[in-house]
C-alpha positions as a LaTeX table, in Angstrom:
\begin{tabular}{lrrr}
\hline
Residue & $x$ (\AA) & $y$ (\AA) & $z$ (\AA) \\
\hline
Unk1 & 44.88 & $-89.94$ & 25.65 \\
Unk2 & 44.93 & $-87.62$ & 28.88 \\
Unk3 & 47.07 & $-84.20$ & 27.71 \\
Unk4 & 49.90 & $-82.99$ & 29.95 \\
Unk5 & 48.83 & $-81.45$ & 33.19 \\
Unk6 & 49.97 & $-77.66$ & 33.04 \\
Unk7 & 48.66 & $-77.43$ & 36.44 \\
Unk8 & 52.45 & $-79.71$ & 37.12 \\
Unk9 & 55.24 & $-77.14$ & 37.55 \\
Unk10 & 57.50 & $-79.34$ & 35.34 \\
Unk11 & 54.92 & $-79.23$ & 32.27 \\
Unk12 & 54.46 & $-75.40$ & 33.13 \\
Unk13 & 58.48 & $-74.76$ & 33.28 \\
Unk14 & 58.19 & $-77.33$ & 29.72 \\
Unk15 & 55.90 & $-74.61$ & 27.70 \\
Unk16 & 57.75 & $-71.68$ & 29.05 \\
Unk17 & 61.09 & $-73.25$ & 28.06 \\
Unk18 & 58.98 & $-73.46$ & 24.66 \\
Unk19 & 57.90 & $-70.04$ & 24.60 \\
Unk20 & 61.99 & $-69.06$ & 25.38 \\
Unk21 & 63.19 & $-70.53$ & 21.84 \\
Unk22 & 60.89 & $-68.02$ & 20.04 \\
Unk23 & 62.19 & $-64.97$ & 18.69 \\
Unk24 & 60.79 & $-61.76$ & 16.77 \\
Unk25 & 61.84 & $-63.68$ & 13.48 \\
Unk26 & 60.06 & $-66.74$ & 14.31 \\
Unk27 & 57.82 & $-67.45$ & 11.64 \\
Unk28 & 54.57 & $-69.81$ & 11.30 \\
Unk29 & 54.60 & $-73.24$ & 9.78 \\
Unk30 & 51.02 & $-72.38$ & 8.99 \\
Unk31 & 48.53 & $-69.68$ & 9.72 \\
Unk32 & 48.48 & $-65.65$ & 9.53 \\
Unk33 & 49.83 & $-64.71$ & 12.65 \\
Unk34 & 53.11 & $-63.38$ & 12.94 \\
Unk35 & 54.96 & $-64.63$ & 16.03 \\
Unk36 & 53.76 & $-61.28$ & 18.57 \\
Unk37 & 50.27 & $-61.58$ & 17.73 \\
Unk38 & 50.57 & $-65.46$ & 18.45 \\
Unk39 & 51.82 & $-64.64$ & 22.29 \\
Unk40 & 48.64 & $-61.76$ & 22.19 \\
Unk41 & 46.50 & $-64.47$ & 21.03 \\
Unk42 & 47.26 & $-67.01$ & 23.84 \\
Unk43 & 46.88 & $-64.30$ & 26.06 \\
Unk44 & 43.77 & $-63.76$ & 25.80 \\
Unk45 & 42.28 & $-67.05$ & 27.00 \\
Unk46 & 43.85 & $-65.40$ & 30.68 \\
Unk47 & 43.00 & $-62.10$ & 30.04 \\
Unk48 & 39.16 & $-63.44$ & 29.93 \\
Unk49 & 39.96 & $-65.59$ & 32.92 \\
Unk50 & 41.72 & $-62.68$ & 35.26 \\
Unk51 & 40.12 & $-59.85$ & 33.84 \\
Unk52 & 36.19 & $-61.05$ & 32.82 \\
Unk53 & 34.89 & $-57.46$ & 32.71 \\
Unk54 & 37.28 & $-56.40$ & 29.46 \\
Unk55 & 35.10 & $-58.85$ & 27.59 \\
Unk56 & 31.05 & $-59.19$ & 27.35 \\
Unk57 & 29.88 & $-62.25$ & 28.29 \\
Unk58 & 28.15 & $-64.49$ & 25.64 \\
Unk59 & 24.27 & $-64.43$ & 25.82 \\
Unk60 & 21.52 & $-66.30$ & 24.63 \\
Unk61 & 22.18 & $-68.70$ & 20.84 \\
Unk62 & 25.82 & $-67.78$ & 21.37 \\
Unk63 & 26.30 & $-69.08$ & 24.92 \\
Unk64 & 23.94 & $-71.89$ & 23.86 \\
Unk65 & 26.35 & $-72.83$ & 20.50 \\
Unk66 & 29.97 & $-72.21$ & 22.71 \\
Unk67 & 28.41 & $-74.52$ & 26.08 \\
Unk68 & 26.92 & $-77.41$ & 23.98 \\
Unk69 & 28.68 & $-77.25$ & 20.70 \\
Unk70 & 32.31 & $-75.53$ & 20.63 \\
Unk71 & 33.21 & $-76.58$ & 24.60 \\
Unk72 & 33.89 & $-79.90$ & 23.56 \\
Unk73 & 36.59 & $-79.24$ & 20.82 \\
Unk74 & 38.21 & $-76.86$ & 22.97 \\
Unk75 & 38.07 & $-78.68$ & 26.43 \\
Unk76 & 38.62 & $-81.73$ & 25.07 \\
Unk77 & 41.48 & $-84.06$ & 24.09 \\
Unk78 & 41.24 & $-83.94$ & 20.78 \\
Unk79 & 43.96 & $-81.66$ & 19.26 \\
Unk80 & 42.79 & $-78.40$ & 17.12 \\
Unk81 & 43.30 & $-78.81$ & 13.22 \\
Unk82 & 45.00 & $-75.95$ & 11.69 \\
Unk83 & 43.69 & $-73.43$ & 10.39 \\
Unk84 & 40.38 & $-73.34$ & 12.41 \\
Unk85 & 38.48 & $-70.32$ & 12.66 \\
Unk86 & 38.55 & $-68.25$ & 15.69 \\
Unk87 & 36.22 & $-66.23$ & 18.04 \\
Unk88 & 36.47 & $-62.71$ & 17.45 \\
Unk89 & 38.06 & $-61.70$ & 20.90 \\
Unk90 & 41.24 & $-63.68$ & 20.08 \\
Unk91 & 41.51 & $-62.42$ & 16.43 \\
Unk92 & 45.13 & $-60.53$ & 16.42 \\
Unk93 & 45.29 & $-58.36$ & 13.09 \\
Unk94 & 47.61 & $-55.08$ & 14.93 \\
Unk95 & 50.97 & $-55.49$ & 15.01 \\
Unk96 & 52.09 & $-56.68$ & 18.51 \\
Unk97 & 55.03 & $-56.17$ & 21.06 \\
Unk98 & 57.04 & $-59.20$ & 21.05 \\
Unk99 & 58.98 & $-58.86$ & 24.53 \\
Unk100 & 55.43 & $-57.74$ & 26.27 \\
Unk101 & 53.24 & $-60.14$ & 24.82 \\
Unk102 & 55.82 & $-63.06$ & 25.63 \\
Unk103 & 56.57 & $-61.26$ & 29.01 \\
Unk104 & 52.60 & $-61.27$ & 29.80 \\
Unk105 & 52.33 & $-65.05$ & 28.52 \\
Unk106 & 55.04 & $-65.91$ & 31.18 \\
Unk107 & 53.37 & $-64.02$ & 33.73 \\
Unk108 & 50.29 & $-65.70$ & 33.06 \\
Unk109 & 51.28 & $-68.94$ & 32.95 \\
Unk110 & 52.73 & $-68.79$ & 36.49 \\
Unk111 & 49.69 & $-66.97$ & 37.62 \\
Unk112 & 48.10 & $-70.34$ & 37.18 \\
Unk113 & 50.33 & $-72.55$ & 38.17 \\
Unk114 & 50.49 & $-70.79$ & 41.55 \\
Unk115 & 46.79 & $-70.95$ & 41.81 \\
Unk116 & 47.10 & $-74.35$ & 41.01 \\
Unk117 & 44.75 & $-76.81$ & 40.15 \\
Unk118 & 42.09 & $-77.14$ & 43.31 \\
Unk119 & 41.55 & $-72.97$ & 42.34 \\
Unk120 & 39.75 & $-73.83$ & 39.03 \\
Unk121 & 37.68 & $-77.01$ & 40.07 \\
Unk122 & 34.26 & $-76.12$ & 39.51 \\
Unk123 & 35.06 & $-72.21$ & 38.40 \\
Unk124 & 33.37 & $-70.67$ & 36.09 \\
Unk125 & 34.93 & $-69.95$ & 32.32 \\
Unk126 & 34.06 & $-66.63$ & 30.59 \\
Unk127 & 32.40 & $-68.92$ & 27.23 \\
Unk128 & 32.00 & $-72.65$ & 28.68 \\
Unk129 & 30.19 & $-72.72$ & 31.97 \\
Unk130 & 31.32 & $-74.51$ & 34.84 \\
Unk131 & 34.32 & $-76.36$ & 34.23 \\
Unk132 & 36.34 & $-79.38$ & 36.09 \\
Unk133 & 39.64 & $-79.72$ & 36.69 \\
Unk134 & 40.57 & $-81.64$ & 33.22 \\
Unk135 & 38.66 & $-78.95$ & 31.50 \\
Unk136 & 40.44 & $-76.36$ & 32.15 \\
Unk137 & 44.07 & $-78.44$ & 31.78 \\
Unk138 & 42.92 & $-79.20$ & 28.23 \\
Unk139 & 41.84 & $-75.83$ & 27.20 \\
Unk140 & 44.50 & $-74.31$ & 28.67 \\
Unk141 & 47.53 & $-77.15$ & 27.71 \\
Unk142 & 46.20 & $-77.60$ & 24.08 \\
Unk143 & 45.68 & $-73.88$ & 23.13 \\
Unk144 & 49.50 & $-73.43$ & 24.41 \\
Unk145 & 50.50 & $-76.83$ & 22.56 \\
Unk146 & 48.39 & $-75.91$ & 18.93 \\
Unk147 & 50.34 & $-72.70$ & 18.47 \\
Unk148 & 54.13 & $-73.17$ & 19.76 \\
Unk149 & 54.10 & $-76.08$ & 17.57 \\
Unk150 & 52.38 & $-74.04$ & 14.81 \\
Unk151 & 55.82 & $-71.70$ & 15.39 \\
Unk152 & 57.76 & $-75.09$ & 15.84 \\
Unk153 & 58.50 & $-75.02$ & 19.46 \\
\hline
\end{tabular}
């Protein structure tokens, strides 16, 4: 079953409406994140996107493994299971700014949506290769999706 387009300003305004019902005291149904490394987690999917240089690219067996093997469960439509384990890049284990981190979410999200979809077809990902369209909705949409309802929003 297709995922919600975030690239659709009324899904987009839908997660950020999400992201407004957390608070500093929101806590996980699940996981070991508290709710400001959550936001720094999610961010960092756009930080690699809008700011490729702060992270080394993967080379050789690793780009091999994330393009052939781990691009399908995260550009795919098949939600995440909890608990999975995560790369290293997106690991949050500092303490985090709530406002910022939520703030820079926001700021992201909108960053996309006024790129909109047409900017991504056939652009490159920092892990994946070359990714379409639907690719990018789904890694982008279920990411956002796994861990607001992890923090039930």
């Amino acid at each position: 079953m297709p995922l919600p387009n975030i690239f659709d300003k009324k899904v987009t305004d839908g997660v950020i409406d999400r992201i407004n019902k957390l608070t500093p005291q929101t806590q996980p149904q699940w996981g070991k994140m508290n709710v400001g490394q959550m936001l720094a987690h999610l961010c960092v999917t756009y930080e690699m996107l809008f700011d490729p240089n702060r992270f080394p690219k993967p080379k050789g067996l690793m780009k091999l493994l994330l393009k052939f093997v781990i691009k399908s469960t995260v550009c795919g439509e098949t939600p995440y299971k909890r608990n999975l384990r995560t790369a290293p890049a997106f690991l949050m284990t500092e303490e985090k700014d709530f406002y910022a981190e939520k703030a820079r979410l926001i700021d992201y999200l909108n960053q996309v949506q006024a790129l909109g979809a047409q900017h991504f077809d056939g652009k490159e990902s920092h892990s994946f290769g070359t990714l379409n369209i639907n690719e990018w909705n789904n890694m982008f949409y279920k990411h956002l999706d796994h861990h607001l309802t992890q923090f039930g929003v």
